[in-house]
N, C-alpha and C positions, 0 to 999 in steps of 0.2 A: 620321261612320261611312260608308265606302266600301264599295261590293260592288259587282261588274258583273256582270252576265245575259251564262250562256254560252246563247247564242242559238242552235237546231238547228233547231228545228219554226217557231220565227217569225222565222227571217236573214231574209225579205228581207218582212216581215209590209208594212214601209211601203211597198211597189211597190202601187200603186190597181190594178194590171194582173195583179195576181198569181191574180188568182180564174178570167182567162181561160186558155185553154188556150194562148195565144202566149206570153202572158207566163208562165205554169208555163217553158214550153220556154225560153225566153231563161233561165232560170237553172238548165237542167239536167235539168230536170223531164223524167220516161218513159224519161231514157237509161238507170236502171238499170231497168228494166222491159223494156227490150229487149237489157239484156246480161245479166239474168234466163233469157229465149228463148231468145240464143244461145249462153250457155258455159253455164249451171250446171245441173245437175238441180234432181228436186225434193227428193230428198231430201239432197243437199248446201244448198239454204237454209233446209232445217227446221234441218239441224245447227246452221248458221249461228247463227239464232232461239235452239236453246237453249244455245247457247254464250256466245254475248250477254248472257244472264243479265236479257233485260228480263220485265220483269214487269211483269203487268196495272195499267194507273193511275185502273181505276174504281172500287175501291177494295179490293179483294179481295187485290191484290198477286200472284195467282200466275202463275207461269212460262209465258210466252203462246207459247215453245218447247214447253213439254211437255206446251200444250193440242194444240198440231196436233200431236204424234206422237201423240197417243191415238185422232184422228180413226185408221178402220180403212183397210186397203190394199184396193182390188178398183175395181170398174165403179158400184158403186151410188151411187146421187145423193145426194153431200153439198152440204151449206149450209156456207152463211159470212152472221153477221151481225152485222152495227156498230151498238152500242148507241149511238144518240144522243139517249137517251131523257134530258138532263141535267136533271135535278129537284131535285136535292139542294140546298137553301139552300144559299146561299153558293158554288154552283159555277156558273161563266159561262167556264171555258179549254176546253172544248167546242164552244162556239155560237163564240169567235175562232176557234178553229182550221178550222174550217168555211165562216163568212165569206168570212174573210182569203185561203185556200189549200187550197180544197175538188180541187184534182186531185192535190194532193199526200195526201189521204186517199185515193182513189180508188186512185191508183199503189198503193201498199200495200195493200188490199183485192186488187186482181189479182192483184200476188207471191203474197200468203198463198193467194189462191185455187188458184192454179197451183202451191205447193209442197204445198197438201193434195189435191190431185187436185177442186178445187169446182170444180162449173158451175152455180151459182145461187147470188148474193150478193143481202144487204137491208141498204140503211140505213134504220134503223127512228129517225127524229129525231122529236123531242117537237113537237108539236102547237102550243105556241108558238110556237115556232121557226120562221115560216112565211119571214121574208127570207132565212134561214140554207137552208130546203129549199128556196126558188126558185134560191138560188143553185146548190144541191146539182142540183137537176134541169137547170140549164142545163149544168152542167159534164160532167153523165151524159152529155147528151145530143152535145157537145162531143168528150166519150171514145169514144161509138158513132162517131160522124163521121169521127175518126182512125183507128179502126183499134183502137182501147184497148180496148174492149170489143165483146162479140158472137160469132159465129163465127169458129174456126182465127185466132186474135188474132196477127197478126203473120207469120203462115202456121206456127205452133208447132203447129198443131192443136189446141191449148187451146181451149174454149169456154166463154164465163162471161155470164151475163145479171146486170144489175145494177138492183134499185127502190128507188128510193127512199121509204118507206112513212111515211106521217105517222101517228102516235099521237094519241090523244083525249084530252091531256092527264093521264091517270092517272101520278102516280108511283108506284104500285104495277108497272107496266110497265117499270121500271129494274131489275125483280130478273129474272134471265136466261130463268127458266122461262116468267114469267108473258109478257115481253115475244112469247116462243113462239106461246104461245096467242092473242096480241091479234095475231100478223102470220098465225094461224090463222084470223082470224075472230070466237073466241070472248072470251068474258070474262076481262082479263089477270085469272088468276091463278094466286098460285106453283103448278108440281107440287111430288108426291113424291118426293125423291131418295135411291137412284139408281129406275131408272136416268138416269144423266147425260148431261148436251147431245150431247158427244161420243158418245156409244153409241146414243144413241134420244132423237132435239132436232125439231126444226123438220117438221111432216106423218111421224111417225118414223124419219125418217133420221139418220144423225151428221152434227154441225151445230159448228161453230166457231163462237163468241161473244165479242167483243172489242170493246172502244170505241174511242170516234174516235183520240183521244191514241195510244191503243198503236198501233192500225194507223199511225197517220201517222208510228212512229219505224221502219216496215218496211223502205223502201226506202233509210235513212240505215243502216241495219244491212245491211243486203246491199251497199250500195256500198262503202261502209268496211270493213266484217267487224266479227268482233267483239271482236278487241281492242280496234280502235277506239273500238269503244262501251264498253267497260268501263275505258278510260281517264278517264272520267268519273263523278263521282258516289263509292262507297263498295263494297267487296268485294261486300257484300250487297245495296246499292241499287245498282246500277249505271246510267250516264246520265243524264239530264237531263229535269227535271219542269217542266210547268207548273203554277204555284203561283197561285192565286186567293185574292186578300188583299179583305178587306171589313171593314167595318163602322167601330169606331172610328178612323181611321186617315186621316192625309194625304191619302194617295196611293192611293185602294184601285186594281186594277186585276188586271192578268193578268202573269207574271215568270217566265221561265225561266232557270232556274236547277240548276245539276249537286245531285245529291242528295248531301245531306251537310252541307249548308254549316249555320248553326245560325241559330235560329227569332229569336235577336236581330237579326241582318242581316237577315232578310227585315221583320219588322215593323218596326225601328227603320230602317233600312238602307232596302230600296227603298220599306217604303212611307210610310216619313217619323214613324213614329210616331206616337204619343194627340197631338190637340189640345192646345192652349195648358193651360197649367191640370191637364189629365187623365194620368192614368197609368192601367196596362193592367193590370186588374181578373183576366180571365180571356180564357180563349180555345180556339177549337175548331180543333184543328191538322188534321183534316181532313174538315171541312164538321159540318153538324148533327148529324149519326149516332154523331161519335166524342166522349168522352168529353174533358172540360174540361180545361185545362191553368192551369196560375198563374205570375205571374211568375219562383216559383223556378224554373221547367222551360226560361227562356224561353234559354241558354246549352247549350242541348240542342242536336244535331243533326238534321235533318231529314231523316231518310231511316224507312224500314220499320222495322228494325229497333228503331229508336232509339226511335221511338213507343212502338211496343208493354213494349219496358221501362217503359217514363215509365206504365205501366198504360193508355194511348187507342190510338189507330190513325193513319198518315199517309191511308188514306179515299182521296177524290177529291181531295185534294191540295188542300183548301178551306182557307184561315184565314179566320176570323170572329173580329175583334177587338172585344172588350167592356170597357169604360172605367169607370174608378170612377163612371160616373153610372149605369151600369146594376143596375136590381134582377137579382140573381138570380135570384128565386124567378121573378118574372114573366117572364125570360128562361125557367126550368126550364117555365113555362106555356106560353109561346107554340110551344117545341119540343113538348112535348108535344099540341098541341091540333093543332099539321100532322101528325104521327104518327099520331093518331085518322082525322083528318079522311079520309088519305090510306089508312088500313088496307082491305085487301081484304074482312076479314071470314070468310077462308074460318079460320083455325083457333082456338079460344079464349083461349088466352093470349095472341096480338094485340088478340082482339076485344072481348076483356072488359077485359083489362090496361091498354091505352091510354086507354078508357073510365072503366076506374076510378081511373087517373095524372088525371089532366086535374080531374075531379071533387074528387079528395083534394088538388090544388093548388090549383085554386079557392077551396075553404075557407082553406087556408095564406094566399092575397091577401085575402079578405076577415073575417080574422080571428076564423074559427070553429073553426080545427084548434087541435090542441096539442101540447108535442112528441113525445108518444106516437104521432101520428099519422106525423111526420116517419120515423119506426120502421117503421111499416105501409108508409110510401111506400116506400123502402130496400125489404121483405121482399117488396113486390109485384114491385119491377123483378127482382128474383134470379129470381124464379118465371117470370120472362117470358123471360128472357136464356138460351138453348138450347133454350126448347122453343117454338118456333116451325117454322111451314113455312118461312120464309123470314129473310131478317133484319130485317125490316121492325119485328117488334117490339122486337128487340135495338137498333134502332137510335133508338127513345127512350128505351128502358131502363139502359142506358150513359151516355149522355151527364145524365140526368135524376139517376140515380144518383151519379152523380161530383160533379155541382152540390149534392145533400144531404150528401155528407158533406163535402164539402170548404169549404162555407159553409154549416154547420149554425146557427152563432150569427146570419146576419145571416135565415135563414128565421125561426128563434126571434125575431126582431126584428120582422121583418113584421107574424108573426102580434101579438105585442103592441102595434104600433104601431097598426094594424086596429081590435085592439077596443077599443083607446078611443077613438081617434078616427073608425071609421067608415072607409068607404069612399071615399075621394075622386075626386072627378069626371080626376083627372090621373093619380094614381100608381096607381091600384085601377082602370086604362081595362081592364084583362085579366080583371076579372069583371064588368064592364058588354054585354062581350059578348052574354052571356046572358039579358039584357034584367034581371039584379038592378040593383037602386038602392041609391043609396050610404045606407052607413048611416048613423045617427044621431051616434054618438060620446057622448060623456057615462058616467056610470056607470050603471045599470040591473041589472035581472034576469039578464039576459044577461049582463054585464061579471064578474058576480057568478060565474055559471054556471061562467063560464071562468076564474075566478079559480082554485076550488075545484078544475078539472081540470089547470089548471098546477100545480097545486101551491103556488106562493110568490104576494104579493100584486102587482096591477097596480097602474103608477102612475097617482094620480089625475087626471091632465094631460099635456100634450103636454112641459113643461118637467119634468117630472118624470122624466119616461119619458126625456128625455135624459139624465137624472143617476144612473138605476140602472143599475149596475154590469155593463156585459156577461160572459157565462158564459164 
């Protein structure tokens, strides 16, 4: 199986030189930044932006043209800020694009800054992230030097300051409002919207919000236009994504690739496919938040729209590949327990939701639930999924949901393999968390207990329980 990576954001990723500011310029780098200055307006490369038809790739997909026209016209100080806040399991095309070719972000951060009328930009990057912001602060600091940033930028009379702001590791600071509040000083977390970024964002001024990926396809869209760019990719997706492949797989890594092309080439294709022996159980077509896919999906296309049919989301553009040796359930646990872990707490159906997912899967691994519970799990994520401040609790309610019903028989498995045999030290490692110990196994009180709540009888034995009949 053949595919090649149309390469935009990482051509020339293997130059070791590419992060300095000489080497940016030996491949072209700032010269649309300064034919930015000299021919176009601003409001000829907003048009540009939404003519282009790109769309946001942190995961929201929308039209990153029709966020800067909403930004308002006049003198008053607007923001621009780069979410580098990348937290999302399974997302690392961020932290390369950063790396590898951090003035090639920067370049686009200016344009956008200079077509919305901004004079104060933030890259706000995740608190891990600390080689990724030295590098980001060498290269800021590189762009002051040249001329790229600061006062009358080029002698355009633009002005734009640019910080680099490290995060305290919260992923609750990936959701736009909350990231606000934490470059505010205060505690990330989400507002109430509206009103929106753009109308009332950052110290309450209108504030533009984008991540690193989208900025960094700015200056490729203003040098080319944007046919150019919608010569790639699909009507609706248009362009070319980085694609972050993990988990069971070859080859995991980072792959750009035009949107569209379909989810068998990128898993089987570049990243080589399941292991010897494995095939590909399930998978999260874009990062932890979005809902599971199956191999029948796996001849799908990959772009926005396509997603959202298939009932998941293309997200951060994350695949997480899961192999017939993965448990579900205790996959549906460990998403769920980063969910909890990572929830802000400010609104009840995050805070209690996530807490009571986590608890009622627990039982599911240690063979205390029944499938009436599997029921309650389902009815809890509905209750969760819109009524949130944020999407933070949609985003293990989704994915958690789509693993119950789409592998309801092998959860029904779990929990019966569980009580009879106990909790073991290897496959039940997701409720030992909690300092439980593995259980007994055997028939008992308890075996009994749950016999009567399943309804139909357990087998007496491990060999047994392989011979009754799956539902």
């Amino acid at each position: 199986m053949s595919i090649v990576e149309t390469r935009i954001l990482l051509r020339h990723a293997s130059d070791p030189e590419l992060a300095t500011i000489d080497g940016y310029r030996s491949h072209g780098g700032y010269s649309t930044l300064e034919k930015a200055y000299d021919d176009l307006e601003p409001d000829a490369i907003v048009h540009e932006l939404e003519e282009s038809g790109l769309r946001g790739r942190g995961g929201a997909g929308f039209s990153m043209g029709k966020k800067v026209s909403f930004l308002p016209h006049g003198n008053q100080t607007k923001y621009l800020c780069c979410n580098a806040d990348e937290s999302e399991p399974g997302a690392f095309k961020d932290r390369e694009l950063m790396q590898r070719n951090p003035h090639q972000l920067i370049e686009g951060i200016v344009i956008a800054s200079y077509a919305a009328g901004i004079s104060h930009a933030f890259i706000f990057i995740r608190g891990e992230y600390d080689i990724q912001a030295d590098i980001l602060d060498q290269a800021v600091a590189e762009a002051y030097e040249a001329g790229y940033l600061g006062k009358n930028i080029l002698g355009s009379g633009h002005n734009l300051e640019l910080v680099v702001h490290r995060g305290a590791g919260a992923y609750i600071c990936g959701e736009e409002t909350a990231l606000l509040d934490a470059l505010e000083g205060k505690r990330g977390n989400p507002r109430l919207k509206p009103p929106f970024p753009a109308v009332q964002g950052l110290y309450g001024g209108p504030t533009l919000i984008n991540n690193v990926e989208t900025l960094s396809n700015v200056s490729h869209i203003v040098a080319n236009g944007a046919d150019w760019f919608k010569s790639f990719g699909t009507e609706r997706s248009p362009g070319t994504k980085v694609v972050s492949i993990s988990g069971g797989v070859r080859r995991p890594g980072n792959y750009e690739v035009e949107l569209g092309v379909s989810l068998r080439d990128l898993i089987y294709g570049l990243a080589g496919g399941p292991l010897d022996g494995r095939e590909v159980k399930a998978f999260y077509p874009g990062g932890s938040s979005s809902p599971v896919l199956t191999p029948a999906e796996l001849d799908l296309p990959y772009s926005f729209e396509a997603m959202a049919e298939a009932g998941s989301m293309l997200g951060s553009g994350s695949i997480i590949v899961a192999d017939d040796s993965v448990s579900i359930p205790h996959m549906a646990l460990r998403t769920a327990r980063f969910y909890h872990h990572e929830s802000c707490g400010k609104c009840t159906p995050c805070r209690e939701g996530t807490y009571w997912t986590v608890k009622m899967l627990e039982r599911v691994v240690r063979g205390e639930a029944t499938p009436m519970d599997l029921d309650i799990i389902t009815s809890v994520q509905q209750n969760i999924i819109g009524h949130c401040l944020c999407v933070l609790g949609d985003s293990m309610a989704m994915p958690v949901s789509a693993m119950v019903n789409k592998f309801r028989n092998e959860f029904e498995e779990v929990i019966a393999h569980a009580a009879i045999n106990g909790v073991p030290t290897t496959d039940g490692r997701e409720a030992q968390e909690d300092g439980v110990e593995p259980g007994p196994g055997g028939v008992g009180l308890e075996v009994l207990r749950r016999e009567r709540l399943m309804g139909r009888p357990l087998p007496e034995s491990p060999q047994a329980a392989e011979e009754m009949p799956r539902a």
